[in-house]
C-alpha positions as CSV (number, residue, x, y, z in Angstrom):
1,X,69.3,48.2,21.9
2,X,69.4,44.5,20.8
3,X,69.2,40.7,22.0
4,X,71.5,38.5,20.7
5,X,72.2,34.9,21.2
6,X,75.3,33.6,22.4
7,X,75.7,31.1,19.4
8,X,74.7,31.8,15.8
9,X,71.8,29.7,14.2
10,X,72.5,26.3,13.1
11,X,71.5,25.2,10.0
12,X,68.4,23.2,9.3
13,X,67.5,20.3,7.4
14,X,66.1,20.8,4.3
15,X,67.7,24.1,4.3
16,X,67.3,26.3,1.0
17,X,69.5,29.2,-0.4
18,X,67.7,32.4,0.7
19,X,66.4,30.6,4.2
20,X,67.1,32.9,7.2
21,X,69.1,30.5,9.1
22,X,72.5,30.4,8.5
23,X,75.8,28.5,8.8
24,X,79.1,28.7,10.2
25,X,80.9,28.8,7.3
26,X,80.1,32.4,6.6
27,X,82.2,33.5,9.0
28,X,84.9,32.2,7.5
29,X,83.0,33.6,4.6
30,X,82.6,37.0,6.2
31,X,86.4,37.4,6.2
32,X,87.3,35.9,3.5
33,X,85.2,38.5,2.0
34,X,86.5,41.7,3.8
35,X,90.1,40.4,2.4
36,X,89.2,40.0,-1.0
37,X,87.4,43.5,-0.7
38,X,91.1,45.3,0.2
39,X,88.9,46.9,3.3
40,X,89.9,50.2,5.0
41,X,89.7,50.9,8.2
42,X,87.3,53.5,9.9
43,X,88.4,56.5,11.4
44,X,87.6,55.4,15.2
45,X,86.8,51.7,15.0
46,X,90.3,50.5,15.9
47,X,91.2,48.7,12.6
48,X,87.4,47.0,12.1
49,X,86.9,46.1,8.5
50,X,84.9,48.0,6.0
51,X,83.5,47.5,2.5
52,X,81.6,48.8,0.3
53,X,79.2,52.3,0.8
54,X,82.0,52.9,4.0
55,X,84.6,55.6,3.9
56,X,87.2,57.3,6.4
57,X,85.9,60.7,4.8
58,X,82.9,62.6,6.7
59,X,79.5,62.0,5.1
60,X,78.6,65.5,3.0
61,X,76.7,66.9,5.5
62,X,78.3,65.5,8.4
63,X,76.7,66.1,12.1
64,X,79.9,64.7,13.5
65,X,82.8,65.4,11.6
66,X,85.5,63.6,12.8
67,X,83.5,60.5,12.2
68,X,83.6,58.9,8.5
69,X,80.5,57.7,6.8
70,X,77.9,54.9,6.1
71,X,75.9,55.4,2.7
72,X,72.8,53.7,2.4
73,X,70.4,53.6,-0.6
74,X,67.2,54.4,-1.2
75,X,64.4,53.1,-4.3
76,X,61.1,54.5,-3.4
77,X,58.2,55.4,-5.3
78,X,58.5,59.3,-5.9
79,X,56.8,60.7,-8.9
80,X,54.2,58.6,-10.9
81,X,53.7,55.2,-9.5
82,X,50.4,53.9,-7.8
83,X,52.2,54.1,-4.0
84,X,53.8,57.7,-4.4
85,X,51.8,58.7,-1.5
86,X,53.0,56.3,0.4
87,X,56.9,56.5,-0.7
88,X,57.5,60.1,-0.4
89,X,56.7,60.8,3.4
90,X,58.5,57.2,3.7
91,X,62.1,58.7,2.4
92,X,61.0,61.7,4.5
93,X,60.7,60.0,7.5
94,X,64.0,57.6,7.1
95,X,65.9,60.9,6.4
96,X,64.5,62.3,9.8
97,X,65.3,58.9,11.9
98,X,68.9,58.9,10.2
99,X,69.5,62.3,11.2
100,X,68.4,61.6,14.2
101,X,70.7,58.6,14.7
102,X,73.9,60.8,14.0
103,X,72.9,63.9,16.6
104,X,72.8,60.9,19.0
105,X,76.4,60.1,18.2
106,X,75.9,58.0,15.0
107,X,77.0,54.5,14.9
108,X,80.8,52.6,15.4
109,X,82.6,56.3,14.6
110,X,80.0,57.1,11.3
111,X,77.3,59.1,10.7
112,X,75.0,57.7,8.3
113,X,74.2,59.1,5.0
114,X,70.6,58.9,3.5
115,X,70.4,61.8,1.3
116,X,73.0,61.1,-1.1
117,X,71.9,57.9,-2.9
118,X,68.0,58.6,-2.8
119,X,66.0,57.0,-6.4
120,X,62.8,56.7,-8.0
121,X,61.5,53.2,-9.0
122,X,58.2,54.4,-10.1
123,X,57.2,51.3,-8.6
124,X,58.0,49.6,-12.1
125,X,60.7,46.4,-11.8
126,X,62.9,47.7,-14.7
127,X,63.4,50.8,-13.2
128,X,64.2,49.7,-9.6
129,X,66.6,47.7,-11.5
130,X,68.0,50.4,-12.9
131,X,68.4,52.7,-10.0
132,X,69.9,49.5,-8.0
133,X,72.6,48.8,-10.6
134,X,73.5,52.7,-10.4
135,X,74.1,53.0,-6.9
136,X,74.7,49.0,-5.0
137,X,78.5,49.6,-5.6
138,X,78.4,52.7,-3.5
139,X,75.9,51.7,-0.4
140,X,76.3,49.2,2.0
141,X,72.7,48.2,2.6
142,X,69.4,49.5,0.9
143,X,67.3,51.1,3.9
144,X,64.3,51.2,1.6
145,X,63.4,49.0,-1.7
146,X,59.9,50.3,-1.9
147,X,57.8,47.0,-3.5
148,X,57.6,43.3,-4.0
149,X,58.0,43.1,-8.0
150,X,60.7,45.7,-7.7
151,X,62.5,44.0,-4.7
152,X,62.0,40.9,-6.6
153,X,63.8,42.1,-9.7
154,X,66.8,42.8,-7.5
155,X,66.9,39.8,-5.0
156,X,69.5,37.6,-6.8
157,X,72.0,40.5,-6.8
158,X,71.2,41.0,-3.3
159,X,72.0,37.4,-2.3
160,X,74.8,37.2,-4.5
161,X,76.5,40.9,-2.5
162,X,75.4,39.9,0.7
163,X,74.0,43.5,0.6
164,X,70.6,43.9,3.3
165,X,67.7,45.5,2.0
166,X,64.5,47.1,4.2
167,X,61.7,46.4,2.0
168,X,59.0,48.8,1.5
169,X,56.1,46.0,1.3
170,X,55.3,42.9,3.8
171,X,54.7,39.5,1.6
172,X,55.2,36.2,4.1
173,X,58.3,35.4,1.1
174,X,60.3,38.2,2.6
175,X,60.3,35.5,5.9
176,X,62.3,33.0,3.9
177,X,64.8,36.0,2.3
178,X,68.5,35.9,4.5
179,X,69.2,39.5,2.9
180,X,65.6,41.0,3.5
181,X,64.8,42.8,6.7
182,X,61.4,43.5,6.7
183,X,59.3,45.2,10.0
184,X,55.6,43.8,11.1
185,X,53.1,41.2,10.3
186,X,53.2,40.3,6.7
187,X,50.0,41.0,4.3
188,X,49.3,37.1,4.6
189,X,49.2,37.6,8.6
190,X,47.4,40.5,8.1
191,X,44.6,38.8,6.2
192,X,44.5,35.9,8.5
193,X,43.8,38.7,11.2
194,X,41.3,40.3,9.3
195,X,39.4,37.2,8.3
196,X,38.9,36.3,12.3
197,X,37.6,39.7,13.2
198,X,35.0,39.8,10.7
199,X,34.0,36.4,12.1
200,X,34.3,37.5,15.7
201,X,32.8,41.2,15.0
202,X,30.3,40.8,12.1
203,X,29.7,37.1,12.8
204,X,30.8,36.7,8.8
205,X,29.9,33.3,7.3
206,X,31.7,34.2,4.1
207,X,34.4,36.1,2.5
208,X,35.7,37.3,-1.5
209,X,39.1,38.5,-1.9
210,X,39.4,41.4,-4.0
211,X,43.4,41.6,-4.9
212,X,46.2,42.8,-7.4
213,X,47.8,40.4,-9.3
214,X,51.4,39.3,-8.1
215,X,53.4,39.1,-4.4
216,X,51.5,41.7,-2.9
217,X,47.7,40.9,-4.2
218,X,48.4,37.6,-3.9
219,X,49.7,37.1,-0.3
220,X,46.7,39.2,0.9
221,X,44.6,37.0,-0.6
222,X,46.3,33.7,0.3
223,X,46.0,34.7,4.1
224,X,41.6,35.2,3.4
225,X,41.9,32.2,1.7
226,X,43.8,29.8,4.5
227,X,41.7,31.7,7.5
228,X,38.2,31.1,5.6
229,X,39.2,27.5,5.7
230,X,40.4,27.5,9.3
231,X,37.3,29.2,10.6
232,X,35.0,27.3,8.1
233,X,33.5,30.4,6.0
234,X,32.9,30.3,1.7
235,X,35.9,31.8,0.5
236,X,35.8,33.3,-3.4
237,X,38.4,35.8,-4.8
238,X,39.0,38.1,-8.2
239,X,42.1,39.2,-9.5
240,X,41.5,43.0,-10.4
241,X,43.7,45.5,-12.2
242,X,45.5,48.9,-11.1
243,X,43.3,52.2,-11.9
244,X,39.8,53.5,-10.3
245,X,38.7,53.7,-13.1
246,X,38.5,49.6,-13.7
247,X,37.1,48.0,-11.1
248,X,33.8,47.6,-12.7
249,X,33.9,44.0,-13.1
250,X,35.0,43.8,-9.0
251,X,31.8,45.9,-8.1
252,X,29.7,43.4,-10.3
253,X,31.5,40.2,-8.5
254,X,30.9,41.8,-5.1
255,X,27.0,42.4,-5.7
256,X,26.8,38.9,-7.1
257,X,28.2,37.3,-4.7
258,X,27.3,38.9,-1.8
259,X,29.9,38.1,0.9
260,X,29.7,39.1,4.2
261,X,33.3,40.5,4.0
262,X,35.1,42.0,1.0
263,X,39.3,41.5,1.9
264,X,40.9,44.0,-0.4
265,X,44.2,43.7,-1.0
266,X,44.8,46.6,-3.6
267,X,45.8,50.6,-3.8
268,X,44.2,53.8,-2.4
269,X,42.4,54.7,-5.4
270,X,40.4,50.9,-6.2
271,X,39.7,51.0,-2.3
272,X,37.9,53.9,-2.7
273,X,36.3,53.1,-6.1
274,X,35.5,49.4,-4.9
275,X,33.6,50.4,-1.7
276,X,32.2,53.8,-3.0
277,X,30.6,51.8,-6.1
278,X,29.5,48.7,-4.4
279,X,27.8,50.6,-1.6
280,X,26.4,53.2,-3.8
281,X,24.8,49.9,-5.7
282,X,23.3,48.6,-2.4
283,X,25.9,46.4,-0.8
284,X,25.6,45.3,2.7
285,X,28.7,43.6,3.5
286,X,31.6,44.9,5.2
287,X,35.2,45.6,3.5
288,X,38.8,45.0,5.2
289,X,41.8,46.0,3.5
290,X,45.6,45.6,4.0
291,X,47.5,48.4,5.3
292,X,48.5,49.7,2.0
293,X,44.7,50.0,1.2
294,X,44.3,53.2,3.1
295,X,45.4,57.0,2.9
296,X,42.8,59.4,5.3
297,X,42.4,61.4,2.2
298,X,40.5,59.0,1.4
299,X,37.6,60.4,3.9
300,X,37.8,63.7,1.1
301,X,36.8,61.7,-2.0
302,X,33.1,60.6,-2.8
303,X,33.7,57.6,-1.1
304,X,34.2,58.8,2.2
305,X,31.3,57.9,3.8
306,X,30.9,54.9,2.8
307,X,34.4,53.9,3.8
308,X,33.4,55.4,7.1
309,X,30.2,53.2,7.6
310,X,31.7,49.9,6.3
311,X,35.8,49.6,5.8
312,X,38.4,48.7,8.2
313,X,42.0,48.7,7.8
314,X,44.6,46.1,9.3
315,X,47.8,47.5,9.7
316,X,51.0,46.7,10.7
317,X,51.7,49.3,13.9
318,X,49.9,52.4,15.7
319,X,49.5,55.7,13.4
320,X,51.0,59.2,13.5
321,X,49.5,60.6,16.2
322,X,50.1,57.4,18.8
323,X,51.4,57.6,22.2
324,X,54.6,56.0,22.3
325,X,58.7,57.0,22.6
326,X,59.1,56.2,19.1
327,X,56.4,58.5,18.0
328,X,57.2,61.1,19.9
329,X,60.7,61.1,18.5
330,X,59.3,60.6,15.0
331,X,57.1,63.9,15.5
332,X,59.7,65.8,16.8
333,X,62.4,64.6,14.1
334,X,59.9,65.4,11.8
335,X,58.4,69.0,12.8
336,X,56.2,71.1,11.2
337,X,54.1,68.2,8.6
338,X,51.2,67.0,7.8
339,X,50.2,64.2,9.7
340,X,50.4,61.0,7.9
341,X,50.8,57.5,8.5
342,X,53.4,56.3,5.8
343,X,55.8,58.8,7.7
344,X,55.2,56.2,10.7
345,X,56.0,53.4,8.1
346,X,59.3,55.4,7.2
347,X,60.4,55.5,10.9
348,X,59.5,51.8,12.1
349,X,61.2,50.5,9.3
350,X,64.2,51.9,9.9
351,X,64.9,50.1,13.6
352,X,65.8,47.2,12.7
353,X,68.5,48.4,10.2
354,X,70.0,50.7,13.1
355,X,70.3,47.5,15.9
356,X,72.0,45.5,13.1
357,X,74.7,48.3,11.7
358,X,74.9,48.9,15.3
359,X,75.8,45.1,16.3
360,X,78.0,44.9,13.1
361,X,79.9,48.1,14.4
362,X,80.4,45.8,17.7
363,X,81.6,43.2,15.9
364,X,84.3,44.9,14.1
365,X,82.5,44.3,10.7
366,X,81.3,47.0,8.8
367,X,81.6,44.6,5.6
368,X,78.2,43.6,3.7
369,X,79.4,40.4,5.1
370,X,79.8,41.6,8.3
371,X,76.2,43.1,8.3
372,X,74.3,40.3,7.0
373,X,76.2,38.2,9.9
374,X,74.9,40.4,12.4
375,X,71.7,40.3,10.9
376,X,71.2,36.8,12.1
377,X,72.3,37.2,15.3
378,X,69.0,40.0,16.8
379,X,66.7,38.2,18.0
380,X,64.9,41.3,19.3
381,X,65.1,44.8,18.3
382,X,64.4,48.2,20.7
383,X,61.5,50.3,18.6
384,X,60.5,52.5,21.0
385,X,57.0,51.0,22.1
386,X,55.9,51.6,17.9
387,X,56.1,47.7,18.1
388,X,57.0,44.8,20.8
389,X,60.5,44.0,20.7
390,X,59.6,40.7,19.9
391,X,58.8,41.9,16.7
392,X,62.4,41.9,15.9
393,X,63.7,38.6,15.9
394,X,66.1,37.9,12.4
395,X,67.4,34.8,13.6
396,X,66.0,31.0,13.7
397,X,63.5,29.4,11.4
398,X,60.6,31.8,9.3
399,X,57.9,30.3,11.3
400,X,59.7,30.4,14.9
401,X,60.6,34.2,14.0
402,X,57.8,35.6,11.6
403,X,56.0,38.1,13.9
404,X,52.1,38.0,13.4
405,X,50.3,40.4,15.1
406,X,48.2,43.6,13.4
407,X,46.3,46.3,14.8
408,X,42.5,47.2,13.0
409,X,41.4,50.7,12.6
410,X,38.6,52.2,11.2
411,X,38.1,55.5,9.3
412,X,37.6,59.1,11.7
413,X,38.2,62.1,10.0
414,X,38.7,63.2,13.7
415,X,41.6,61.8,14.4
416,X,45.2,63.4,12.5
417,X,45.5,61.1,9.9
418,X,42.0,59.7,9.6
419,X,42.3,56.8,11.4
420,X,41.5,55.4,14.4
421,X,42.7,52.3,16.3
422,X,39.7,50.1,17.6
423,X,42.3,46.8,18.8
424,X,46.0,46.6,20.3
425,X,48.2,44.2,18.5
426,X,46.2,41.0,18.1
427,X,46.9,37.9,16.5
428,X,43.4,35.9,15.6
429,X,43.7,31.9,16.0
430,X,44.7,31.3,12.8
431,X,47.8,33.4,12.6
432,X,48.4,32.2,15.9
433,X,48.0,28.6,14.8
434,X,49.6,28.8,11.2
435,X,52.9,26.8,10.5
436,X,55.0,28.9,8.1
437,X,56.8,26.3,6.4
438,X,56.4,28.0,2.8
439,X,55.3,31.8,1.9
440,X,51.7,32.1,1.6
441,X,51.6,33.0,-2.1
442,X,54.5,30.9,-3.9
443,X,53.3,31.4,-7.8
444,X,56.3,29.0,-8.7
């Protein structure tokens, strides 16, 4: 189910390429488009245009086969990158909600195929690139593009196709992107919300930002940064690099230091080697990480009980084992699995796609042109209680729609997958109050 608006979005001053508002003329644009194309029709949409990654023919495995078929793409991280853990249960999940989505009748007269066109990035730009080039000319959208680099190294061909893309990763730039659908509070949010717990819970009078380099490290680290200002704390930060085994120098800055809060903005593996060591050496802070920080088997290595006594995480929606619609369908989509929370990252990801395909079906347009028009016009988006349909709004200006509101959890090897939900969806003052006229980390 969405909410659209009667009119489409006017145009703002100052307006950039790549801003989410859009103008009039792409409806003209839009058809002019679908002509050029040489569209086919569908096999039950009454002559509606289609384009690319859209066929009369019944996907391979169809569920209904008199319908024809929608191909979306898929670049995860699958075999050796640093978020594997995270990208596997991901596609795993996506495949179960699409499924899902065609025994419910699929969308317009199509099933929707994401098995077929499923890649490995290994969360390295280059070979995103790659992948993207093999496949764009036979999807219509990308319902994952797992990473900011490897988004990034793709973004001009996606502006230039009009083809949408689901990232895989949260940076406040994705608010400014017209092609880039992205679910939940960006890392910058995130931090901001981080920042004003440890001042409301630990009474925290300073904060270091631990990060990556780049879109991801960075945006983490620009939301500690603009909070510690807003709520008047000592702010420091370090850059640190990939691998446990190098965040020496961070476990040395941290003991120097000696912030009240550590805001890590990094992988599994340094989370675990960052707080393990730094406790272990007689730290008495506390740590918060963004949501791609944390993996429950985490509680299994050596750092697990530090973790436990001094780590939160602040993340983007509910885990696994949470009591809403959507999670119910997601477990019983899924079956038999381990519980884990990227599968719940997989499966909120992949509403937003569904209301706009499904609002591009009622336009007539299954065109990439037709899509990304649609796209601007949901201004909420049905998730099944996993997040407030407010969450869903693609339409206006980045800061009247950027949603900004996190959950915190803390580590419990009790609960399915580790974690355990101490807040609802809060938004801290400074999120509340920030104006989102530029992404938080811009390095141009």
């Amino acid at each position: 189910m969405v909410s659209v608006r009667s009119d489409r979005p006017r145009s703002r001053p100052g307006h950039r390429p790549g801003h989410r508002s859009r103008g009039r003329s792409l409806v003209a644009g839009a058809a002019l488009l679908a002509a050029l194309a040489g569209c086919a029709s569908g096999p039950d949409d009454g002559g509606a245009a289609s384009g690319p990654g859209v066929t009369g023919e019944p996907c391979p495995k169809a569920v209904n086969p008199g319908h024809g078929c929608i191909y979306l793409g898929i670049i995860s991280d699958l075999t050796t990158g640093p978020f594997t853990g995270l990208g596997v249960p991901m596609v795993t999940a996506q495949k179960a909600f699409w499924d899902r989505v065609n025994r419910q009748g699929g969308i317009g007269g199509y099933d929707v195929d994401v098995h077929t066109y499923v890649r490995d990035n290994k969360y390295d730009p280059a070979t995103h690139r790659r992948a993207y080039q093999e496949i764009k000319d036979r999807v219509l959208a990308l319902a994952q593009s797992l990473g900011s680099p490897t988004t990034e190294a793709i973004l001009d061909d996606l502006r230039s196709t009009r083809m949408i893309a689901v990232p895989g990763s949260y940076p406040s730039k994705w608010e400014f992107e017209d092609v880039i659908m992205e679910s939940g509070a960006s890392y910058c949010f995130e931090a901001m919300n981080a920042v004003d717990h440890a001042v409301d819970a630990f009474e925290a009078e300073s904060v270091m930002a631990v990060h990556y380099p780049g879109d991801y490290g960075g945006d983490g680290a620009a939301g500690a940064r603009t909070a510690a200002s807003a709520r008047g704390l000592r702010f420091s930060e370090l850059e640190t690099p990939q691998g446990a085994g190098k965040q020496d120098e961070a476990v040395q800055a941290i003991l120097e230091r000696k912030p009240d809060m550590v805001m890590l903005t990094v992988g599994p593996a340094e989370t675990a080697a960052i707080v393990g060591g730094a406790v272990a050496a007689g730290f008495q802070g506390h740590f918060m990480g963004n949501n791609p920080t944390w993996v429950g088997s985490l509680l299994q290595t050596p750092a697990g009980a530090s973790l436990k006594a001094r780590y939160l995480v602040v993340a983007p929606w509910k885990p696994f084992a949470s009591d809403s619609p959507g999670h119910t369908a997601m477990r019983l989509a899924l079956g038999r699995v381990q519980p884990d929370d990227a599968f719940t990252s997989g499966w909120v990801l992949s509403y937003p796609l569904k209301a706009v395909l499904e609002k591009a079906a009622a336009n007539g347009n299954m065109t990439r042109a037709g899509v990304h028009e649609a796209l601007g016009q949901v201004t909420t988006v049905d998730y099944e209680g996993m997040l407030p349909r407010k969450a869903g709004n693609f339409s206006g200006s980045p800061n009247a729609a950027a949603y900004r509101e996190s959950v915190i959890a803390r580590p419990d090897e009790r609960e399915f997958t580790g974690s355990k939900v101490i807040t609802d969806f809060i938004a801290g003052p400074t999120a509340t109050g920030h104006s989102l006229d530029a992404p938080c980390y811009n390095p141009r």
